[in-house]
Backbone as CSV, one residue per row, in Angstrom:
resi,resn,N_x,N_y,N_z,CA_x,CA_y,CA_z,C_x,C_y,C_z
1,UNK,34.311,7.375,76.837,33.726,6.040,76.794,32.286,6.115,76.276
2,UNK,31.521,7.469,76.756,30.527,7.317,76.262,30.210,7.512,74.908
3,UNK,31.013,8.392,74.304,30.775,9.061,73.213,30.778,7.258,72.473
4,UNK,32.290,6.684,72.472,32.200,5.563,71.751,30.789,4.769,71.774
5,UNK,30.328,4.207,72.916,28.789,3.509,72.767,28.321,4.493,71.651
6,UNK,27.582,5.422,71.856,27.083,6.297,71.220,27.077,6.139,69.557
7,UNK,28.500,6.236,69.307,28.790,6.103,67.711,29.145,4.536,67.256
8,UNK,29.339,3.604,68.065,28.785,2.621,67.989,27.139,1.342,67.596
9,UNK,26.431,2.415,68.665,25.052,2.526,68.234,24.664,2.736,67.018
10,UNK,24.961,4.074,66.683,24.744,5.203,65.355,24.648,4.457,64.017
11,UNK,26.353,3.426,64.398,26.494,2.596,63.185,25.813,1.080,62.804
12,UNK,25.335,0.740,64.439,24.490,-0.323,63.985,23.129,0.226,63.766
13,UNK,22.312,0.874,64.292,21.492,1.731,63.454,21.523,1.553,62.208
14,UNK,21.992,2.541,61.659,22.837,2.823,60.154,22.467,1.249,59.098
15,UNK,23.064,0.805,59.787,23.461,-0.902,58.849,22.232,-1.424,58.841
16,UNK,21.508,-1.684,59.711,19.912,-2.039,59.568,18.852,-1.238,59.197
17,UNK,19.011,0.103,58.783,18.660,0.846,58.394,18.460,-0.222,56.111
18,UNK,20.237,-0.034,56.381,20.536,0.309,54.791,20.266,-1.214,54.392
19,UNK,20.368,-2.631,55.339,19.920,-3.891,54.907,18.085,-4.219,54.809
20,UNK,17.760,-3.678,55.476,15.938,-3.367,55.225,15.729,-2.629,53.978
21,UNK,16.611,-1.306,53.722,16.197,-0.890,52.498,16.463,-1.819,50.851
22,UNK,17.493,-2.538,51.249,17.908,-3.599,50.315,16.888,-4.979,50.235
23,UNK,16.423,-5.434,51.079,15.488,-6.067,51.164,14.332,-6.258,50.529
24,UNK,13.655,-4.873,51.291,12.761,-3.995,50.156,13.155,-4.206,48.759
25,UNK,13.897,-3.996,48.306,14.291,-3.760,46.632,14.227,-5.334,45.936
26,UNK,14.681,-6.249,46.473,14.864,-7.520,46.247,13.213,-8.123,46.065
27,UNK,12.450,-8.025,47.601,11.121,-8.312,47.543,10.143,-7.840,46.479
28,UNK,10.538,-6.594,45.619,9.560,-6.010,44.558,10.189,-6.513,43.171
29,UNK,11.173,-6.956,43.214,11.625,-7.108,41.785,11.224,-8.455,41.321
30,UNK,10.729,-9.421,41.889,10.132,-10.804,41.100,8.975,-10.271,40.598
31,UNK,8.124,-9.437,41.213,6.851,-8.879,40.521,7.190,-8.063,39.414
32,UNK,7.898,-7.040,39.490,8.498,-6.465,38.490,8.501,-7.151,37.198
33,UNK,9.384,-8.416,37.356,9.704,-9.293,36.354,8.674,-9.988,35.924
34,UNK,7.770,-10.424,36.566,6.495,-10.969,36.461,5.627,-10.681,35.781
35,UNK,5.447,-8.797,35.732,4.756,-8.083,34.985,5.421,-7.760,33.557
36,UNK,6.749,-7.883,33.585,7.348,-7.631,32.222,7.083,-8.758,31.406
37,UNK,7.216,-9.884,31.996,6.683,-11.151,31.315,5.480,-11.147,30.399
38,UNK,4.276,-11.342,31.422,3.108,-10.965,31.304,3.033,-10.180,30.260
39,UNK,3.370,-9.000,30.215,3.213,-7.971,28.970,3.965,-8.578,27.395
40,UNK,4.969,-9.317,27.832,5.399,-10.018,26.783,4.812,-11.289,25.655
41,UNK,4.512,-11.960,26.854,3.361,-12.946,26.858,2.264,-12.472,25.965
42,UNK,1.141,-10.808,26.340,0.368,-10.120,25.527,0.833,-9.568,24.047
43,UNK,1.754,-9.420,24.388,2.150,-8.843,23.094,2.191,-9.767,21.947
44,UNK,3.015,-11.026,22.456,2.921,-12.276,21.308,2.043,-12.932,20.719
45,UNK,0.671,-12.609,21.927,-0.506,-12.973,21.518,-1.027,-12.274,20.271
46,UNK,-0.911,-10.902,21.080,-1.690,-10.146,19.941,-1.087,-10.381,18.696
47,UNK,0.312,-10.052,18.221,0.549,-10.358,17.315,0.516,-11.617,16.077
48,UNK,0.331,-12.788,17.123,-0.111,-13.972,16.260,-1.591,-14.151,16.015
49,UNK,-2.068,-13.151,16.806,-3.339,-13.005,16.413,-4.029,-12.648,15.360
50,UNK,-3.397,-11.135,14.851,-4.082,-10.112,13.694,-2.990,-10.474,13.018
51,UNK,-3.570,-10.611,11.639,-3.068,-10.611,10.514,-2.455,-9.506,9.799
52,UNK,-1.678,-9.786,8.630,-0.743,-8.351,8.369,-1.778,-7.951,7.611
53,UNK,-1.039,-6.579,6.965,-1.500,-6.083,6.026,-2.114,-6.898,4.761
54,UNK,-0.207,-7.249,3.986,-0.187,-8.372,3.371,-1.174,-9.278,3.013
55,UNK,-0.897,-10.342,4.443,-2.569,-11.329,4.465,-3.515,-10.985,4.092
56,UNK,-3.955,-9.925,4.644,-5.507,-9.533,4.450,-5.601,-8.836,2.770
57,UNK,-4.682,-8.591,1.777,-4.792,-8.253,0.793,-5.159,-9.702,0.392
58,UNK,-3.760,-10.521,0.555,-3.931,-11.748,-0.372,-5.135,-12.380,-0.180
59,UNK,-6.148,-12.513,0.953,-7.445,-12.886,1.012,-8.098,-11.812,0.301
60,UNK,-8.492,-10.933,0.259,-9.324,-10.494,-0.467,-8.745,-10.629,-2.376
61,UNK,-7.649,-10.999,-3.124,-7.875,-11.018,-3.822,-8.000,-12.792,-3.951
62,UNK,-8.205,-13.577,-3.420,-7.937,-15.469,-3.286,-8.807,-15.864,-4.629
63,UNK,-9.688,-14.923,-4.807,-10.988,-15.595,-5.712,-10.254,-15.774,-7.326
64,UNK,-9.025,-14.609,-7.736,-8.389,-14.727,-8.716,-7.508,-15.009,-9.194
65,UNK,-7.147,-16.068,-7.988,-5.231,-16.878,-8.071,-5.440,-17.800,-8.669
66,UNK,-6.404,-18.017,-9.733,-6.070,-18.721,-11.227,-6.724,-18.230,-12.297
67,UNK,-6.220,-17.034,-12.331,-6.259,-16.077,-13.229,-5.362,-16.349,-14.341
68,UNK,-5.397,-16.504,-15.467,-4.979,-16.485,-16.999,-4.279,-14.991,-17.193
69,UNK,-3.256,-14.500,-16.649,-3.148,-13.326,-17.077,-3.472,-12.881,-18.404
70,UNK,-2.160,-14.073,-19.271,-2.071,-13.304,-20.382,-2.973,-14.622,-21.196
71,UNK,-2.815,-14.244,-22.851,-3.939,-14.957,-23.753,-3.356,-15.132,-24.775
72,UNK,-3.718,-15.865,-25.853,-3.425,-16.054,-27.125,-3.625,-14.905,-27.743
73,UNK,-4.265,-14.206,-28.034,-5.094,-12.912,-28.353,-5.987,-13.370,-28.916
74,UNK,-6.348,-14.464,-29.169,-7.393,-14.761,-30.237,-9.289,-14.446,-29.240
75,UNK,-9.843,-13.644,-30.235,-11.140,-13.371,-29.758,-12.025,-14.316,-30.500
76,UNK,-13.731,-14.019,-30.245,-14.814,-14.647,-30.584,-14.754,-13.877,-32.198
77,UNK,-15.400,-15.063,-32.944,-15.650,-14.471,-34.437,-16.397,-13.460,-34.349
78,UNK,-17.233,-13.459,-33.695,-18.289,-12.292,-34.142,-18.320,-11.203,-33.193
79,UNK,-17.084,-11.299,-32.156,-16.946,-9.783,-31.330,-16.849,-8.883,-32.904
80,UNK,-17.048,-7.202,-32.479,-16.588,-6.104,-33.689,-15.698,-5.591,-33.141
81,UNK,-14.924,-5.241,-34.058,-13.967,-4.067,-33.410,-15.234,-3.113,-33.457
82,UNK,-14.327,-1.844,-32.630,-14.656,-1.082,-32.500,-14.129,0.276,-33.338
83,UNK,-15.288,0.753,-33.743,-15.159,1.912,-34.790,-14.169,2.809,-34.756
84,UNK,-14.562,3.455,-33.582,-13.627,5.068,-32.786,-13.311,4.526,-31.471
85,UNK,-12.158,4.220,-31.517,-12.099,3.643,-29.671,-11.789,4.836,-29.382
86,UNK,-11.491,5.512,-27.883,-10.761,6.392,-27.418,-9.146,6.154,-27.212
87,UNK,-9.062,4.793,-27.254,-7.254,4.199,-27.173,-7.479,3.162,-28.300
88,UNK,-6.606,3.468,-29.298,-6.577,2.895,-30.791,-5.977,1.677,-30.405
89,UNK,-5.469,0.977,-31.621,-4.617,-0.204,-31.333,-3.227,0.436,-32.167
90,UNK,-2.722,0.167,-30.729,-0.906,0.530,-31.024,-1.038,1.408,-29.967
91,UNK,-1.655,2.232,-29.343,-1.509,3.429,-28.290,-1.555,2.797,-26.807
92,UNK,-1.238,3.973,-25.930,-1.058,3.240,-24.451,-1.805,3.907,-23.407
93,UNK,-2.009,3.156,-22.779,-3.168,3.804,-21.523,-2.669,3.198,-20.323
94,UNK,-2.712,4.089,-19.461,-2.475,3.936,-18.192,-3.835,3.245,-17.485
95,UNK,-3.446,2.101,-16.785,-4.930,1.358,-15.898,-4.737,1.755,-14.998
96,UNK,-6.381,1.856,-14.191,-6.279,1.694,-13.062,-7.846,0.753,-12.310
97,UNK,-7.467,-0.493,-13.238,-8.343,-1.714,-13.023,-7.085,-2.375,-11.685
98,UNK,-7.978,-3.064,-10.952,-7.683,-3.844,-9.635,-8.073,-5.227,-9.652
99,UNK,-8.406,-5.786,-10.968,-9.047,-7.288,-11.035,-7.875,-7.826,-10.156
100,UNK,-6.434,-7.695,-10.185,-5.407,-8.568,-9.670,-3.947,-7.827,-9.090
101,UNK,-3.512,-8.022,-8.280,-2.126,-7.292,-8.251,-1.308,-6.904,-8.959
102,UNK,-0.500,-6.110,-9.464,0.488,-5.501,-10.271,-0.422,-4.677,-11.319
103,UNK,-1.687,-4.832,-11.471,-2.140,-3.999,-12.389,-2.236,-2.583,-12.691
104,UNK,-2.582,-2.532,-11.349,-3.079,-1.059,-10.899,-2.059,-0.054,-11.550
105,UNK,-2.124,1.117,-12.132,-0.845,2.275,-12.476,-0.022,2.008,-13.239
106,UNK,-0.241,0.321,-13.870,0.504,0.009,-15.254,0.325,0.602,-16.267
107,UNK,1.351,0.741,-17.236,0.870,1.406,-18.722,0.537,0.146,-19.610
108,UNK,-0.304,0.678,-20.271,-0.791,-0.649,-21.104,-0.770,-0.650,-22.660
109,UNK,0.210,-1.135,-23.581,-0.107,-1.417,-25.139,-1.191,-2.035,-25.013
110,UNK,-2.190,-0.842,-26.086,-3.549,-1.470,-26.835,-3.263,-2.531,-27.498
111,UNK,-4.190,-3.779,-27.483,-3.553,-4.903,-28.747,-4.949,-4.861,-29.542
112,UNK,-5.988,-4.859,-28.466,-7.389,-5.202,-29.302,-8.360,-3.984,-28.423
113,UNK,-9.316,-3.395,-29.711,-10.608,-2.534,-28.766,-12.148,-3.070,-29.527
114,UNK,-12.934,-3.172,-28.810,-13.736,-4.116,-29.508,-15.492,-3.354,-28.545
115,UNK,-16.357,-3.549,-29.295,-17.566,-2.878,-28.819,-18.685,-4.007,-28.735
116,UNK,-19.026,-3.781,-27.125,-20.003,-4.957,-26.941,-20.197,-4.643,-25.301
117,UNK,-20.622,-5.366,-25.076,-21.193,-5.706,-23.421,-20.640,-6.478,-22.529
118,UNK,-20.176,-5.646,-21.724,-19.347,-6.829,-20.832,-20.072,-7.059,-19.364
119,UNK,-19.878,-8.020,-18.599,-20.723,-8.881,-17.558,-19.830,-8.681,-16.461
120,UNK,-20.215,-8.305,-15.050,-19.542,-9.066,-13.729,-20.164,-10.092,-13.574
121,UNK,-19.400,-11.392,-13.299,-20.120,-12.694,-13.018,-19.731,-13.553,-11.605
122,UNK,-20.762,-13.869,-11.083,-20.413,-15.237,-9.939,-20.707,-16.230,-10.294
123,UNK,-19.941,-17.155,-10.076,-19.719,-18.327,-11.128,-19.182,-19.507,-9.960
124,UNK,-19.757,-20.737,-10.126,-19.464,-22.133,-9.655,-18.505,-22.429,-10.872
125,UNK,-16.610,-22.567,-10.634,-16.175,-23.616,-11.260,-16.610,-24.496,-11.368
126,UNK,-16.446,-24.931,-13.505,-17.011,-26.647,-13.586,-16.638,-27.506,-13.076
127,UNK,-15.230,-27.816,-12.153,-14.608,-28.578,-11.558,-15.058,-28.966,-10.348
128,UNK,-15.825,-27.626,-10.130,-16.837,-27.608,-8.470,-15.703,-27.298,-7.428
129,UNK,-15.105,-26.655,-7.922,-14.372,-25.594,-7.041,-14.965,-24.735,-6.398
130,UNK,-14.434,-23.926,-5.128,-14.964,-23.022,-4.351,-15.891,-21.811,-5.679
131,UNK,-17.019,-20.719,-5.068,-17.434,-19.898,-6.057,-16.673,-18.783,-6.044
132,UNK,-16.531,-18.339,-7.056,-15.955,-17.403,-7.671,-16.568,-16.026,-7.375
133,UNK,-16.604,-15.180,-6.920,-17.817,-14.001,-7.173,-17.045,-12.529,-7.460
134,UNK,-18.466,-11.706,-7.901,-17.736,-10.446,-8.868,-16.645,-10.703,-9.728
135,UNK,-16.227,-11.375,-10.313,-15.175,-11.610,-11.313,-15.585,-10.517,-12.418
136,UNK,-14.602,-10.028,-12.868,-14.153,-8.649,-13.655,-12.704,-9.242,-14.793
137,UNK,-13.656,-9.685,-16.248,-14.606,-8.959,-16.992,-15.027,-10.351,-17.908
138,UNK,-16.522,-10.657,-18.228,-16.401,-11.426,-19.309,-17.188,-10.773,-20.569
139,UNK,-17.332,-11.307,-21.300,-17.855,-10.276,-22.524,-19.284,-11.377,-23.273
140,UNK,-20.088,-10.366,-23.397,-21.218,-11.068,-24.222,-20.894,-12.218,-24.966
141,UNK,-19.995,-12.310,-26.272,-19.557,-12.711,-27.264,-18.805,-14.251,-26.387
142,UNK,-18.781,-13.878,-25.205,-17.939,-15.632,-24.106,-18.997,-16.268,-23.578
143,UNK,-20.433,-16.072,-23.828,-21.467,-16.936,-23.112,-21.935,-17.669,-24.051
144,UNK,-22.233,-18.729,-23.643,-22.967,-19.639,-24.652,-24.175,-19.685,-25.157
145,UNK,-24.359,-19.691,-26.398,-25.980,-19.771,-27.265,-26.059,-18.236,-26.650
146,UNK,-25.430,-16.961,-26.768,-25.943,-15.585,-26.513,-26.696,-15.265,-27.806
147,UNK,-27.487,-14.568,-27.404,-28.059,-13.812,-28.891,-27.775,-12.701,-28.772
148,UNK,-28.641,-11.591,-29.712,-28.591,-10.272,-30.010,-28.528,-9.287,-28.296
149,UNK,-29.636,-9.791,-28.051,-29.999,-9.323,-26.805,-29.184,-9.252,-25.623
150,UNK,-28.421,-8.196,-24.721,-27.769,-7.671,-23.635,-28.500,-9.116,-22.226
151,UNK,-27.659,-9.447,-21.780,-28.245,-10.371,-20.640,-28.427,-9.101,-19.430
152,UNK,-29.240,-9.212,-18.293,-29.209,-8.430,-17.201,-28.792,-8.901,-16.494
153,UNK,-28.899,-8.054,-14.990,-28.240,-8.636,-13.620,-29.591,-9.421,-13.239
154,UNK,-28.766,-10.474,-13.130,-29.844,-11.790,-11.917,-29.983,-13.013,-12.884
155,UNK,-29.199,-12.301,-14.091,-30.058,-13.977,-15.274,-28.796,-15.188,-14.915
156,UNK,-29.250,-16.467,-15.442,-28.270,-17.440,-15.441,-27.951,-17.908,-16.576
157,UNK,-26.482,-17.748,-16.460,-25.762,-18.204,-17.664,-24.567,-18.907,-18.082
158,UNK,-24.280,-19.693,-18.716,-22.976,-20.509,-19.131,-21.900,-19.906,-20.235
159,UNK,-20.894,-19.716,-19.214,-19.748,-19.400,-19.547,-19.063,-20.142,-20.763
160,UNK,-17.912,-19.112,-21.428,-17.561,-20.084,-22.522,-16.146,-19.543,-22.301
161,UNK,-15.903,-18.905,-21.478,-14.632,-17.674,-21.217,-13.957,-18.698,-20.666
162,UNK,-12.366,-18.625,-21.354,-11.703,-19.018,-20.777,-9.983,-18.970,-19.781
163,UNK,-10.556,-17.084,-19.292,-9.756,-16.464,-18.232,-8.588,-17.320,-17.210
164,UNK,-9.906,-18.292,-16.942,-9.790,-18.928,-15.301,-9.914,-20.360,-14.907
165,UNK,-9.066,-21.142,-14.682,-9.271,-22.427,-14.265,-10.767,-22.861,-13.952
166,UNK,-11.311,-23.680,-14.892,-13.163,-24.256,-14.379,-13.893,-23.068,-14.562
167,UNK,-13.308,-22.264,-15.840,-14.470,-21.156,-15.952,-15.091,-21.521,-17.045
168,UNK,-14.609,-22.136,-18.268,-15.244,-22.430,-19.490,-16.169,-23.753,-18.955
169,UNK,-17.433,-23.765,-19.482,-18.531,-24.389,-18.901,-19.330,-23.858,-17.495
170,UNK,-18.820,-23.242,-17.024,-19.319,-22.795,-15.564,-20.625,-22.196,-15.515
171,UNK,-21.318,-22.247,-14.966,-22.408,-21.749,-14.642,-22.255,-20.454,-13.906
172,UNK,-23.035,-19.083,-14.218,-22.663,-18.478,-13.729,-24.068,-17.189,-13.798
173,UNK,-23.960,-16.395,-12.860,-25.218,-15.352,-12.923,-24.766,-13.651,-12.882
174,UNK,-25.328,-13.112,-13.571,-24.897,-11.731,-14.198,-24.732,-11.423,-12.645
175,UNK,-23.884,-10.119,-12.066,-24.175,-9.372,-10.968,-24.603,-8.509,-11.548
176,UNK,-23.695,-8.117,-12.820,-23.534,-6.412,-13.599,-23.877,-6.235,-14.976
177,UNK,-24.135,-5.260,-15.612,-23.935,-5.357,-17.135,-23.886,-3.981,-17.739
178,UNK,-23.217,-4.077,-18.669,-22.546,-2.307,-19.115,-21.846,-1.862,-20.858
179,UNK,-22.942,-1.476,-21.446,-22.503,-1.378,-23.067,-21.156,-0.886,-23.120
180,UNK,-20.110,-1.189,-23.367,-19.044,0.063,-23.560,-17.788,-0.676,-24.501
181,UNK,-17.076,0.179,-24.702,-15.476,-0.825,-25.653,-14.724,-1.283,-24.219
182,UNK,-14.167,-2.258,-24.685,-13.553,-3.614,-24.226,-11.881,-3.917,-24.514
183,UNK,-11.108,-3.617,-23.546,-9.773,-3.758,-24.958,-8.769,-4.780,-24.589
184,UNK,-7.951,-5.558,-25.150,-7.120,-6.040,-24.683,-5.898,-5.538,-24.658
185,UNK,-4.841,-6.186,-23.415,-3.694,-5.215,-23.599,-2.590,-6.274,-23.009
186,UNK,-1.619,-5.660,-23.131,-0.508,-6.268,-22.987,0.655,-4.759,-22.001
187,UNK,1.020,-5.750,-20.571,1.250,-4.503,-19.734,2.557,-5.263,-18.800
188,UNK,3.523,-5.070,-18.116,4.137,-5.226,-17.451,3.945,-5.208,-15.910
189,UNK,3.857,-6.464,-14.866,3.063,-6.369,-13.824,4.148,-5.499,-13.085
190,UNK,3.416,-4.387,-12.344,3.710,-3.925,-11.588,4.490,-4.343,-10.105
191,UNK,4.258,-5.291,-9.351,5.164,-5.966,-8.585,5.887,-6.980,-8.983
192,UNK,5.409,-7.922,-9.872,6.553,-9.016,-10.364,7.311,-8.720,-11.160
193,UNK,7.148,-7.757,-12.288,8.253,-7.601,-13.453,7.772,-8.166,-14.499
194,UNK,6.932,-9.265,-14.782,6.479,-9.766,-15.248,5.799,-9.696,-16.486
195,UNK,6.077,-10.030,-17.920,5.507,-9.332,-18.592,4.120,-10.436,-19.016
196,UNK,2.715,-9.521,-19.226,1.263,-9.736,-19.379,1.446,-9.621,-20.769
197,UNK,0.928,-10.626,-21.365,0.350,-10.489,-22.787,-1.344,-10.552,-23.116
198,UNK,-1.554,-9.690,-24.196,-3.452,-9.889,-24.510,-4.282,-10.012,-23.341
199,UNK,-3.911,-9.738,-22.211,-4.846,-9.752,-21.538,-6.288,-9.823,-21.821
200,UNK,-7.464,-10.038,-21.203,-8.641,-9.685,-21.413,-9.127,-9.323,-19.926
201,UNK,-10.446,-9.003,-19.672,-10.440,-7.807,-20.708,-10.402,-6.417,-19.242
202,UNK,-10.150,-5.015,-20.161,-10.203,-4.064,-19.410,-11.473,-2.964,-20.287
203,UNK,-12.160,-2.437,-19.341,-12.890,-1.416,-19.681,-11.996,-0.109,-19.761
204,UNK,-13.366,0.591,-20.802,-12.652,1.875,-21.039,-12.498,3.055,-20.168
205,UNK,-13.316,3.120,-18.985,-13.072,3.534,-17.820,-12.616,3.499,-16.746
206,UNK,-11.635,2.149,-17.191,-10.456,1.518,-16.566,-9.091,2.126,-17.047
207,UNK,-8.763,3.082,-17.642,-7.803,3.356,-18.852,-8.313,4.760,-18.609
208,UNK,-6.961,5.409,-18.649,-6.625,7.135,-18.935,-5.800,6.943,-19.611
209,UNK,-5.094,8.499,-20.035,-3.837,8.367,-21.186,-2.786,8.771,-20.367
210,UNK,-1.972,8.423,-21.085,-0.407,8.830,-20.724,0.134,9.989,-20.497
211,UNK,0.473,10.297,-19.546,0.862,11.591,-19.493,2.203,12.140,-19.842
């Protein structure tokens, strides 16, 4: 008789033992969940927060999304060719100018090489569009009333180039200035497929050869 009490006991023991431990488990798991939330919650933040890669390219190039890729080819009367270019016309050079996307590591048909002075410019569209700045490349021979004389960095001057939406007429002030050949080319964009005609313009230290 006794033994039975005994193992009777044992087993209610036992059972309140194993319903407290269940209890326990139940009571921690809304926090559990709470905190997984929470972390979820952070995560979505952050991510709508920072911008991609992507984005942050397409802002830094925004200043040239009305860019003229390609051109008539037609230049200023009184640009010169150039004597001895290092890339003739008919030959190909590999760029590695960044004025715009797809350029970069394109091969490029020479169309035109021409010797003169070319300008980085910041420039107020005539339309009075946002400013333009460092724009890459305009050429002596595209400013208006230029003379003989090389303009420097800091002068002000009116544009005659017509690259870029509200650039012909624009007002605009040297950043840069640099004697060298000038060439136009005609290149296949590198991410769109896209084929570039006459471009203007690329420097000659923009350009290696073909390997």
């Amino acid at each position: 008789m006794m033994d039975n009490i005994l193992k009777m006991s044992f087993a209610a023991l036992f059972s309140a033992v194993v319903l407290a431990a269940c209890g326990g488990n139940d009571e921690t798991t809304p926090d559990s969940n709470a905190n997984t939330e929470n972390d979820a919650a952070e995560n979505t933040e952050t991510n709508e927060e920072a911008p991609s890669e992507e984005e942050s390219d397409s802002m830094e190039e925004m200043d040239h999304s009305r860019m003229d890729h390609s051109s008539s080819g037609e230049v200023p009367e009184e640009l010169a060719d150039a004597q001895n270019p290092t890339y003739p016309v008919g030959s190909e050079a590999v760029m590695s100018a960044n004025h715009m996307r797809g350029m970069d590591g394109a091969v490029a048909a020479i169309e035109g090489a021409y010797d003169t002075t070319v300008y980085m410019v910041t420039y107020t569209p005539a339309a009075g569009e946002e400013k333009v700045e460092d724009h890459k490349w305009v050429i002596h021979e595209e400013i208006e009333n230029a003379g003989e004389q090389p303009y420097e960095q800091g002068d002000e001057v009116i544009l005659e180039a017509d690259h870029m939406e509200g650039m012909d007429g624009a007002a605009a002030v040297i950043d840069a200035a640099e004697d060298t050949t000038v060439y136009m080319v005609s290149y296949t964009d590198m991410e769109t497929g896209e084929e570039v005609e006459n471009h203007k313009w690329v420097t000659e230290d923009e350009l290696s050869p073909v390997e």
